[in-house]
C-alpha atoms as an extended CHARMM CRD file, in Angstrom:
* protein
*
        67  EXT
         1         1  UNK       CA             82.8070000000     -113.5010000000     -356.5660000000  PROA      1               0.0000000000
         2         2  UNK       CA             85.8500000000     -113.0470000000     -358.4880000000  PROA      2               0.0000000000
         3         3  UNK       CA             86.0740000000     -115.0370000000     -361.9490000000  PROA      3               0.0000000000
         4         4  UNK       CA             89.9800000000     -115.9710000000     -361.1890000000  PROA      4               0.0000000000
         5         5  UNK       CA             89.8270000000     -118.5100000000     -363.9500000000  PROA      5               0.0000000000
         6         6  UNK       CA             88.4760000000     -116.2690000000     -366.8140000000  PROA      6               0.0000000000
         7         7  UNK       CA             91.1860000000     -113.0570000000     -365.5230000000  PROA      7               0.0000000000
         8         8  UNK       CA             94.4090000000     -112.8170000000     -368.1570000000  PROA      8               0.0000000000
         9         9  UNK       CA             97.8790000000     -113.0530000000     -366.1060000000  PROA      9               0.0000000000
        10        10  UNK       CA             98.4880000000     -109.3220000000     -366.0380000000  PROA      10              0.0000000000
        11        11  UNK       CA             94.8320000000     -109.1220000000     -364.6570000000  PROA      11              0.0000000000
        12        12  UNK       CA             96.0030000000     -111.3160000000     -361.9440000000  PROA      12              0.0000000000
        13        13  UNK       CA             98.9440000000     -109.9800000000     -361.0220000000  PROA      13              0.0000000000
        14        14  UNK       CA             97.4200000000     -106.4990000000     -360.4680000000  PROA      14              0.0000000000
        15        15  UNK       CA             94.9130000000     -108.0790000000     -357.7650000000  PROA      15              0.0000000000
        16        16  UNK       CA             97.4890000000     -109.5880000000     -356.5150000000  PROA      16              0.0000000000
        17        17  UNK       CA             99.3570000000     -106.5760000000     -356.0070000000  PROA      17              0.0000000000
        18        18  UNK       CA             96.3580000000     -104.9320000000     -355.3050000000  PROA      18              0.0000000000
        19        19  UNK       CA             95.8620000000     -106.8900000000     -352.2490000000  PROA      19              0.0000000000
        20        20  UNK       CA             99.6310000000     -107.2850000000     -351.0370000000  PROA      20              0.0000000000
        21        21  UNK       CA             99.0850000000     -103.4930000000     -350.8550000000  PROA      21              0.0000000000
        22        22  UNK       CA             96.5060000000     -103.7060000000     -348.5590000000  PROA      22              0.0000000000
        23        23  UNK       CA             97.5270000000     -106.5370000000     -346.5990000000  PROA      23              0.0000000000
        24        24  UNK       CA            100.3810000000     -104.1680000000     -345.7630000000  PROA      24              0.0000000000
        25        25  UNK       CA             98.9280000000     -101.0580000000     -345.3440000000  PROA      25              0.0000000000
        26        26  UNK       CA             96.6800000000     -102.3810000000     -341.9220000000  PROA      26              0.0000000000
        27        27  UNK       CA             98.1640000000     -101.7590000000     -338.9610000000  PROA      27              0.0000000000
        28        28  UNK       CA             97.4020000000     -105.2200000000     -337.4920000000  PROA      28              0.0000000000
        29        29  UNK       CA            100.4370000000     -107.6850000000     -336.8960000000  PROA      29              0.0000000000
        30        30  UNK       CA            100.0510000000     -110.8970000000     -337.6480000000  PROA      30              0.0000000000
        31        31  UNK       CA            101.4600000000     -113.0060000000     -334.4260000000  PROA      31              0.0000000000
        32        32  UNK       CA            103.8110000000     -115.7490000000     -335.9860000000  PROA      32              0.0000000000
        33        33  UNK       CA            103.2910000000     -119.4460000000     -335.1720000000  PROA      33              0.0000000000
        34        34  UNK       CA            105.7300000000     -119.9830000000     -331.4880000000  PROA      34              0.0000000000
        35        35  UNK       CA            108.3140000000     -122.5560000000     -333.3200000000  PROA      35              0.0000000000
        36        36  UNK       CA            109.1310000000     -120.6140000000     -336.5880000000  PROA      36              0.0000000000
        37        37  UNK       CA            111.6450000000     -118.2270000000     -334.0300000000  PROA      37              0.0000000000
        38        38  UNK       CA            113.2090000000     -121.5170000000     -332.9990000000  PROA      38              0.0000000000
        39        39  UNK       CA            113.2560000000     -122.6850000000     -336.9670000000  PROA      39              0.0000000000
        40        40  UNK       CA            114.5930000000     -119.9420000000     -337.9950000000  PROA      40              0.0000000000
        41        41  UNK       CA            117.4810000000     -119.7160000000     -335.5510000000  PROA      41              0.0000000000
        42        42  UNK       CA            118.5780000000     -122.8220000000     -336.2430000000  PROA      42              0.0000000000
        43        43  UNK       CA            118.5420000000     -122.9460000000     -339.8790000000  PROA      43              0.0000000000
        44        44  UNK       CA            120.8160000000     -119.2530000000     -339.7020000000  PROA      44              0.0000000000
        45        45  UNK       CA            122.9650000000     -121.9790000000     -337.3440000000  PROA      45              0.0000000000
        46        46  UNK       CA            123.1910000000     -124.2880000000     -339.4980000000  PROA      46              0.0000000000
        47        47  UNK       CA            124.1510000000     -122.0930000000     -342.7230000000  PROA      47              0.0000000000
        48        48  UNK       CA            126.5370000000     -120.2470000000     -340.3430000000  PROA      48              0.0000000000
        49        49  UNK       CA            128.2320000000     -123.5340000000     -339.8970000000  PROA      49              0.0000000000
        50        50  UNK       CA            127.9120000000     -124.7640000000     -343.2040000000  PROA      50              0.0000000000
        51        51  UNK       CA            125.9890000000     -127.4470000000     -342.2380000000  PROA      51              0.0000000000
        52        52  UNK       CA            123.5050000000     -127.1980000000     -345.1480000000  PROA      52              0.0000000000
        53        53  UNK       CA            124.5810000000     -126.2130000000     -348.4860000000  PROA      53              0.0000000000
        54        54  UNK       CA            123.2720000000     -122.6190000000     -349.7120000000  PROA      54              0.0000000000
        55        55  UNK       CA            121.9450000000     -122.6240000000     -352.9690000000  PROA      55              0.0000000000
        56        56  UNK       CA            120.8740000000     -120.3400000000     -355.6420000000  PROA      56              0.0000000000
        57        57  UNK       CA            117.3510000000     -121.3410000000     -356.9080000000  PROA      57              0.0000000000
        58        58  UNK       CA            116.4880000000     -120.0180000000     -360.1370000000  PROA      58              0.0000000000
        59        59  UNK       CA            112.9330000000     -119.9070000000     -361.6640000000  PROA      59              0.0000000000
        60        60  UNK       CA            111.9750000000     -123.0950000000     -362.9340000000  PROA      60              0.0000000000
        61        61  UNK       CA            114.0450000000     -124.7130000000     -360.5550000000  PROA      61              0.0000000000
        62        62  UNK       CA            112.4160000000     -128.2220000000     -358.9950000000  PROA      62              0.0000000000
        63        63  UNK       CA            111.3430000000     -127.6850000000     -354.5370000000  PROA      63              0.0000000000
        64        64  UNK       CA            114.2740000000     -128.5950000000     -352.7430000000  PROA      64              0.0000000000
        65        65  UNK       CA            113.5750000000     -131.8950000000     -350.3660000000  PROA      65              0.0000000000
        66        66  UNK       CA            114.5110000000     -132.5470000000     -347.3490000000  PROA      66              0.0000000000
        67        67  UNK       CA            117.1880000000     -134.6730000000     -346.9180000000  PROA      67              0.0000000000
């Protein structure tokens, strides 16, 4: 078992990469979930008709909510 809390940041973010590398490199596809298609195509609606605001986040920056 992996001692996450006693790894330094840099230590971290290697694994991390580490892994993202291998997640990548399978050849298995993940199936996505049937409504994200249908979420997605209607938030590229919405922004299309500027129905929702597009915003820059930068880091540090509070999780938009929902309105």
């Amino acid at each position: 078992m992996l001692a996450i809390d006693l790894m330094s940041r840099s230590e971290k973010l290697e694994l991390a990469q580490a892994l993202w590398r291998d997640l990548g490199e399978g050849s298995a596809t993940v199936e996505s979930v049937s409504w994200h298609g249908a979420a997605l195509d209607e938030a590229q609606q919405a922004l299309c008709y500027r129905e929702i605001p597009l915003r820059r986040r930068r880091a540090g920056d509070a999780p938009v909510k929902p309105s």
